[in-house]
N, C-alpha and C positions, 0 to 999 in steps of 0.2 A: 315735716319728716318724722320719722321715728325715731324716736329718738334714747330709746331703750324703756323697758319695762319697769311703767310704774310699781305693779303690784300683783301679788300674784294670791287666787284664791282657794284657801282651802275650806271646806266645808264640813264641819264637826256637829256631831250627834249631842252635846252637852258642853258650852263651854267654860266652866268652872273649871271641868276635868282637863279640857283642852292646854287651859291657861296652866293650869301643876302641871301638864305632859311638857311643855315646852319647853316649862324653867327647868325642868329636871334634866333639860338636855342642854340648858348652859345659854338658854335662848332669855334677854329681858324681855317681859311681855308686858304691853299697857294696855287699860280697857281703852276700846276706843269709841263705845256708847249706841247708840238705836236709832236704827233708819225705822222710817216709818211703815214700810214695805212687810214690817214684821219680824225683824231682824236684828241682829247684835251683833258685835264683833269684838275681838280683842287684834294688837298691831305689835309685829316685830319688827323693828327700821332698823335698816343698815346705812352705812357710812358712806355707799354708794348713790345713796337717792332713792332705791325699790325698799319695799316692805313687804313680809307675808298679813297676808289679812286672813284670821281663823274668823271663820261666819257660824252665824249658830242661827237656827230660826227661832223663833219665840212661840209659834203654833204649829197645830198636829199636823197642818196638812198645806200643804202650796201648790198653787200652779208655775210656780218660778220654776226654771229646768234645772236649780243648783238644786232644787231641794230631791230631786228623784236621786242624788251621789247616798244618801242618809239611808236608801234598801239595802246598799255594800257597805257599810261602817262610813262611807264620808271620805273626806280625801283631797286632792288636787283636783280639782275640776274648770278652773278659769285661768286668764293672766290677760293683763291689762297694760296698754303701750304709753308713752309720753310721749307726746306730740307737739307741734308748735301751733296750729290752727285745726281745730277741726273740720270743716267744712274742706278746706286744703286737700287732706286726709282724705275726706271721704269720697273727693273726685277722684284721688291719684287710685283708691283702693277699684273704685267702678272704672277705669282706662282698665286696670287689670284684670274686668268681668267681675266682680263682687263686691254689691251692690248692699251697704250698710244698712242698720235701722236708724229710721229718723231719730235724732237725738232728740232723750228721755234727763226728763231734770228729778234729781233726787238729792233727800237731805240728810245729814247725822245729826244728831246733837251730842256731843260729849259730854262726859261725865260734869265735865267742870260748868255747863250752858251755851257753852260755845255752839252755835250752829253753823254746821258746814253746809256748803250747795255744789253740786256741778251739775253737769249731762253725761252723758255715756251713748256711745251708741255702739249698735253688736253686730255681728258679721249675719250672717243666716245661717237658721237654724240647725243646718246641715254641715254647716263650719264651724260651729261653737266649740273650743277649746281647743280647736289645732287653729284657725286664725283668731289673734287677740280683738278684744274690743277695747274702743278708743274712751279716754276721759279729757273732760275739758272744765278747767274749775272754776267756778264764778267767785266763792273767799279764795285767798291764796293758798297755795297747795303746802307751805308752810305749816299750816294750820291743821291740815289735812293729815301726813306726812311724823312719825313718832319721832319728839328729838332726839330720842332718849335709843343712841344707837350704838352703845359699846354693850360685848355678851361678854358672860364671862367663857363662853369655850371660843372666842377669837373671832366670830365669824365677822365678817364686815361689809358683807354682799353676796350675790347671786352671780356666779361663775359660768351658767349655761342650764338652758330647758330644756329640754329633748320634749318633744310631743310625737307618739309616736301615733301612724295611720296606717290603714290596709292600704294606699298606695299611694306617695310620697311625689307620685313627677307632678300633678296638675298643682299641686301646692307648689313645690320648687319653682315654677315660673309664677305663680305670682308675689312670694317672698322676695323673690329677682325685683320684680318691677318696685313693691312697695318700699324696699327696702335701699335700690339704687345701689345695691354691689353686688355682686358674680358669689352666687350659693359654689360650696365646696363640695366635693361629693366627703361621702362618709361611712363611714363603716361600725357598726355596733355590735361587738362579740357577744356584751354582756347581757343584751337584748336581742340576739339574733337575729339583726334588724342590718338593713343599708338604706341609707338615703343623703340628705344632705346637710350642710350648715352656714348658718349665715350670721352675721353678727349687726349688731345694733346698741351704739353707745357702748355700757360697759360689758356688755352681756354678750355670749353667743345663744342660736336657738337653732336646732337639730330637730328634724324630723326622719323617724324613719319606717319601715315597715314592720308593724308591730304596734299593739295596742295596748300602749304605758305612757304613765306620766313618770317624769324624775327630775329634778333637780340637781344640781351642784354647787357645794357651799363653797364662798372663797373668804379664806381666811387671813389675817395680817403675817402669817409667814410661809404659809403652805397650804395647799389647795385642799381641801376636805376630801371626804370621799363622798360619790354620790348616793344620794338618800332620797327615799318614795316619803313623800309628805305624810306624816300619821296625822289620824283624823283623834287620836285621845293621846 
């Protein structure tokens, strides 16, 4: 099952600068070292279990679809689920009509030498970022995962996603089925958007009619307010 959101990705143009943009907003930020895809990343982990992952490419040019977010400055472009089994997953997601990419095995090494492994597998291409792609960890996701999850502005998790679409019902039923509870309808003033929302583990996740990413920080006393992921 889903079991809420691993990780969510945002995609930066330089990440030295990423890492100073973050802290200056009260976020701890650790490197968290090079996939060999071409890639780096630095990790903010929360008390929740989710992380934001800031990615940065290491070369001028990619065929990966995160790197085309780098023409508009960068940004929120991905999010990623925890799961109990993937293979599980990827039937209960195709009962629902869509039909995953076969699971892809990739590695980090950390700063420290630590090499991490999993797989991933991603929805189709036509669904990327409004349906999450799944992870599944071969080292333990401990390892994975920043310990280091107290900020100094309070945050202590991820509160709710909004993913917003130009039309919101054919995703509502299959968020229904993957997700195993009854979507809410919903209403979005501050994005002049309606659609629905659904919840998973600690998090909820909204979609609605209108093309934006947003998040909401949830803090140890009081709810944050919601903020568009900066890409510096």
């Amino acid at each position: 099952m889903l079991n809420g959101i691993d990780h969510i990705v945002i995609v930066v143009p330089d990440l030295e600068r990423a890492v100073r943009s973050y802290a200056a907003l009260g976020f701890t930020v650790v490197l968290g070292g090079k996939h060999p895809i071409g890639t780096e990343n630095a990790l903010i982990g929360f008390s929740d279990g989710a992380y934001l992952e800031l990615l940065a490419f290491l070369v001028p040019d990619s065929p990966h679809p995160w790197f085309a977010a780098l023409a508009s400055g960068g940004g929120l472009v991905d999010f990623c689920m925890q799961i109990d089994d993937l293979r599980s997953e990827m039937a209960l997601f195709a009962r629902a009509g869509v039909e995953l990419a076969e699971p892809m095995r990739l590695t980090r090494e950390r700063p420290d030498g630590y090499r991490l492994s999993w797989v991933l597998s991603f929805p189709p291409v036509d669904r990327a970022g409004a349906l999450p792609f799944l992870i599944s960890d071969e080292t333990p996701r401990e390892e994975r995962v920043p310990r280091e999850v107290a900020h100094p502005n309070g945050v202590t998790g991820i509160e709710a996603l909004t993913v917003a679409v130009r039309d919101a019902s054919e995703l509502r039923k299959i968020y229904t089925r993957v997700c195993g509870n009854v979507a809410r309808d919903l209403r979005r003033d501050d994005l002049a958007g309606a659609g629905f929302a659904v919840r998973f583990g600690p998090t909820a996740s909204s979609c609605s009619h209108r093309r934006a990413r947003r998040a909401h920080w949830r803090t140890g006393s009081v709810r944050a307010d919601p903020a568009h992921m900066p890409s510096a």
